[in-house]
C-alpha positions as CSV (number, residue, x, y, z in Angstrom):
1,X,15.6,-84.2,1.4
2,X,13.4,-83.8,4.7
3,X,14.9,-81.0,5.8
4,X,14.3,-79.1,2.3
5,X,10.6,-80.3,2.7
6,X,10.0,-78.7,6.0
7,X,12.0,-75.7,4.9
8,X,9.3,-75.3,2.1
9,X,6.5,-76.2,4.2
10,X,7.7,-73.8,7.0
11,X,7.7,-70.9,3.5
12,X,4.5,-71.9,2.7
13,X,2.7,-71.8,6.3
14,X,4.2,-68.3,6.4
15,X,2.9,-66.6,3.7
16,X,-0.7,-68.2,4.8
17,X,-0.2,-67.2,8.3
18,X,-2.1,-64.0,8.9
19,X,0.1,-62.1,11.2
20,X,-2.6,-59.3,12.7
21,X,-4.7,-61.0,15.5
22,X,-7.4,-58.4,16.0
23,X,-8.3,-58.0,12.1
24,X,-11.4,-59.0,10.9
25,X,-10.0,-61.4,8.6
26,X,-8.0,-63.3,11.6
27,X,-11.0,-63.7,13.3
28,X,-13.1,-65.2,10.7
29,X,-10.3,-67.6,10.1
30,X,-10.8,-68.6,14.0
31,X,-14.3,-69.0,13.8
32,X,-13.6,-71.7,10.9
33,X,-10.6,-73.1,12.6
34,X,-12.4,-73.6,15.6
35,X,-15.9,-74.8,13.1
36,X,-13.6,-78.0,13.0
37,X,-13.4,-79.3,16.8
38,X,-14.2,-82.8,17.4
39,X,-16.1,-81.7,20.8
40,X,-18.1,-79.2,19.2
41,X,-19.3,-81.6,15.9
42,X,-19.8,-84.3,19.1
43,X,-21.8,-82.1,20.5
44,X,-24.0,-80.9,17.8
45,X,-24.5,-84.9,16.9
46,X,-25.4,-86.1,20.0
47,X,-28.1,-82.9,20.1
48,X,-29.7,-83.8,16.8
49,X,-29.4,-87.4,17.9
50,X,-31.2,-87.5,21.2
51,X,-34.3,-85.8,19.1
52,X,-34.4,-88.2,15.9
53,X,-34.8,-91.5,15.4
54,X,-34.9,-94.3,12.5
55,X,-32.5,-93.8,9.7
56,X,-31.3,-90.0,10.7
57,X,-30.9,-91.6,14.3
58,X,-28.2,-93.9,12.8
59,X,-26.8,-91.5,10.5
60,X,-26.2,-88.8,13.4
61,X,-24.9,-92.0,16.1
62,X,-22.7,-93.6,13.1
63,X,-21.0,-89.7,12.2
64,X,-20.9,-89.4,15.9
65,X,-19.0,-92.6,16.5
66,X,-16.6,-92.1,13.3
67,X,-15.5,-88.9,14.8
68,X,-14.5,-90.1,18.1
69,X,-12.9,-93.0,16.7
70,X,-10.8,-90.9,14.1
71,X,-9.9,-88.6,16.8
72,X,-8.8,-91.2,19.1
73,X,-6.8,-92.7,16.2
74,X,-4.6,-89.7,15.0
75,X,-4.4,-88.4,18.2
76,X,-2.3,-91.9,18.9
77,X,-0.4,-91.1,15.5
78,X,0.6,-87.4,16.5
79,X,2.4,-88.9,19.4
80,X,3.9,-91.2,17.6
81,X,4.9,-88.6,14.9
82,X,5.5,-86.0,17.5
83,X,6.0,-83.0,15.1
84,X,5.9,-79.8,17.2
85,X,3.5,-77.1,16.4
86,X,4.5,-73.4,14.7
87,X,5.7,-71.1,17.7
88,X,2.4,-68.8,18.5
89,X,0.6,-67.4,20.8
90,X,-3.3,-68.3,19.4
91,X,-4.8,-71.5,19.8
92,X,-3.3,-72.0,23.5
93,X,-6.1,-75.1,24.1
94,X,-4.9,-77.1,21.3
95,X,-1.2,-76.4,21.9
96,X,-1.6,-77.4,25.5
97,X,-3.5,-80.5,25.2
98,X,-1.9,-81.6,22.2
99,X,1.3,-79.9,21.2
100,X,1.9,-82.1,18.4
101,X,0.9,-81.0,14.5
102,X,1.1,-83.6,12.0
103,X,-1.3,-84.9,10.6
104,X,-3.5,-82.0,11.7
105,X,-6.9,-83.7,13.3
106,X,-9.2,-80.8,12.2
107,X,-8.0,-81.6,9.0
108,X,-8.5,-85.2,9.2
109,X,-11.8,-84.5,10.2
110,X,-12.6,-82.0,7.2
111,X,-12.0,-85.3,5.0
112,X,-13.7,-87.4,7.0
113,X,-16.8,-85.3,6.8
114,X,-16.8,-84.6,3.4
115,X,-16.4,-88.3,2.5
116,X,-19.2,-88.6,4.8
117,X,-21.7,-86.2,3.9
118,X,-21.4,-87.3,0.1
119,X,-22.5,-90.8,1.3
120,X,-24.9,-89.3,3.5
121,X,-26.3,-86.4,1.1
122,X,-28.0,-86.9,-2.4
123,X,-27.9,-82.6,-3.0
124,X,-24.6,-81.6,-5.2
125,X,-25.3,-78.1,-3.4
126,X,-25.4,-79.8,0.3
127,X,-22.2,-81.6,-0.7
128,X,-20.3,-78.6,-2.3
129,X,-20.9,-76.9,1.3
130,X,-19.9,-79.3,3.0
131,X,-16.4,-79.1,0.9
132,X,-16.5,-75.4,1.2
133,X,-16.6,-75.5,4.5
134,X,-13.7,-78.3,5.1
135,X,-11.5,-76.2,2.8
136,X,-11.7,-73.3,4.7
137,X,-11.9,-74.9,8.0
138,X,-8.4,-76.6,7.0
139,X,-7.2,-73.8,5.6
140,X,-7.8,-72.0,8.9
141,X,-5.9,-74.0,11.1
142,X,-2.7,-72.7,9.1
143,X,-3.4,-68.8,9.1
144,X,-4.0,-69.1,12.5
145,X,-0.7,-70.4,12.8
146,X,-1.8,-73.8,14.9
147,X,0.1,-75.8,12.0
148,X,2.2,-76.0,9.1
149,X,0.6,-76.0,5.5
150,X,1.9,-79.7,5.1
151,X,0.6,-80.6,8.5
152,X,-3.1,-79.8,6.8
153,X,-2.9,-81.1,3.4
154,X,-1.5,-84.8,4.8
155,X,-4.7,-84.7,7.5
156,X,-7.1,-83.8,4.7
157,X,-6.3,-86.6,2.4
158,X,-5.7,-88.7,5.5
159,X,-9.1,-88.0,6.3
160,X,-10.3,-88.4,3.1
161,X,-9.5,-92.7,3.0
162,X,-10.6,-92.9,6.2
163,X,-13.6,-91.5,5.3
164,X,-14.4,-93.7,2.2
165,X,-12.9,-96.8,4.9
166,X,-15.6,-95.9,7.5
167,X,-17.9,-95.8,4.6
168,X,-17.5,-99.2,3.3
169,X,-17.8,-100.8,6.4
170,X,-20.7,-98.7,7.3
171,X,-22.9,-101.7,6.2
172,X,-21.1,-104.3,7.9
173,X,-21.2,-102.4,11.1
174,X,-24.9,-101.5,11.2
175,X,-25.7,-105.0,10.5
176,X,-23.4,-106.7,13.2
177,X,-23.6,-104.1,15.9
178,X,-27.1,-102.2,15.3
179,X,-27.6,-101.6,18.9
180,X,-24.6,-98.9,18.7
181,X,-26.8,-97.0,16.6
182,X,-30.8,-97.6,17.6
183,X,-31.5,-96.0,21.0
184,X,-35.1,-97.4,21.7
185,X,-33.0,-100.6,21.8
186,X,-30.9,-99.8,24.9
187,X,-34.2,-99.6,26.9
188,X,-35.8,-102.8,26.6
């Protein structure tokens, strides 16, 4: 039974997988693949962060923290898991610092942040963006052949009860913990 699974996953990813690195197409699938990495939606929060403060400044510290956390998390389970990646040649940074595939983190982290921009977000249009944008993102990871098409749907709905977890306890941990998320507190 597995090995008819991964026979049909390994079908699927291949008929997403878009074979022609230097078309136009390829690379706006590795701009989205790469719109995913934890480092560079770190990044951006901690920007926005260090220039806001009241409720955005715990909004940006508390999607800031969920990420890291998350990442830390499935990056444990991909070991555990330890499903190789597809043979390629693109995408050398993630195959070298983590060669495993299942669940796909980016993917994860596309449900994650959708969960958490419709908590965050009272816009339908904001929200429908956001889910755009994880689609594709996910989507990306398999034409770019960094993982298998089972690999991403798993992360995504992986990421997705993660999500609503972090969210319920979003209350709980601003109320026991708010110095994780209030900066002017740190200095005085």
């Amino acid at each position: 039974m597995l090995n008819k699974l991964i026979e049909i996953d390994e079908l699927i990813s291949s008929k997403l997988r878009i074979e022609d690195k230097n078309s136009l197409l390829f690379r706006i699938a590795a701009l989205f693949a790469h719109s995913g990495d934890s480092w560079g939606w770190c990044g951006i929060l901690f920007v926005l962060w260090l220039f806001s403060s009241g409720e955005k400044e715990r909004i940006l510290a508390y999607w800031g923290g969920t990420i890291v956390v998350t990442a830390v998390f499935v990056f444990i389970l991909k070991r555990i898991i330890a499903r190789t990646r597809p043979a390629g040649e693109w995408g050398n940074v993630y195959r070298k610092t983590d060669p495993y595939s299942f669940p796909s983190g980016h993917s994860v982290r596309g449900g994650l942040i959708l969960v958490l921009a419709a908590n965050t977000f009272d816009q339908p249009w904001i929200i429908c963006l956001f889910a755009v944008w994880a689609i594709l993102m996910v989507l990306s990871r398999v034409a770019t052949g960094v993982h298998y098409f089972f690999d991403v749907i798993a992360g995504f709905f992986l990421g997705l009860l993660i999500g609503w977890f972090w969210v319920l306890i979003q209350p709980f941990l601003y109320a026991r913990l708010p110095f994780l998320f209030d900066k002017s507190s740190w200095f005085k």
